[in-house]
C-alpha angles and dihedrals in degrees: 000000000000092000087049089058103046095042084058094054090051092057085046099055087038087053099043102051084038079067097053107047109110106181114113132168118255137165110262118183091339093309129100109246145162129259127199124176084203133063099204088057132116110247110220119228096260116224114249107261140166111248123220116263110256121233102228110276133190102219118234122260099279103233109220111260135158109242115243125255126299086024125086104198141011135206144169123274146174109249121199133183133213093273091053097254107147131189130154132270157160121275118178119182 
């Protein structure tokens, strides 16, 4: 019964942080990367792609921010998802 119980606790913490995660891979810049909206997630190893190819772009005015915590400088980048739609965003490492 004790091993039941403890085996069910175990799914329920797995399952519960596996909600939460919010890193996905996305072309950036025509590289598969990872994205994380938070800087103390794990990135996942991302799959080699092929990225779509990007139409030229001039980047937006990159307003001055401090980067959050755990990252040490942002930038603009073309962001592109599986289906080869692109805008533009901020990645900070």
């Amino acid at each position: 019964m004790r091993t039941i119980i403890t085996l069910v606790t175990v799914i329920v913490l797995l399952s519960a942080s596996a909600a939460h995660a919010s890193c996905t891979c996305q072309c950036v810049n025509g590289q598969m990367q990872p994205l994380c909206s938070s800087s103390i997630d794990l990135p996942p190893i991302c799959p080699p792609a092929i990225c779509p190819i990007m139409s030229p772009s001039i980047a937006p005015i990159n307003p001055p921010t401090l980067p959050p915590l755990g990252t040490s400088a942002c930038r603009q980048a073309r962001v592109c998802d599986m289906f080869g739609n692109c805008q533009w965003q901020q990645v900070c490492r």
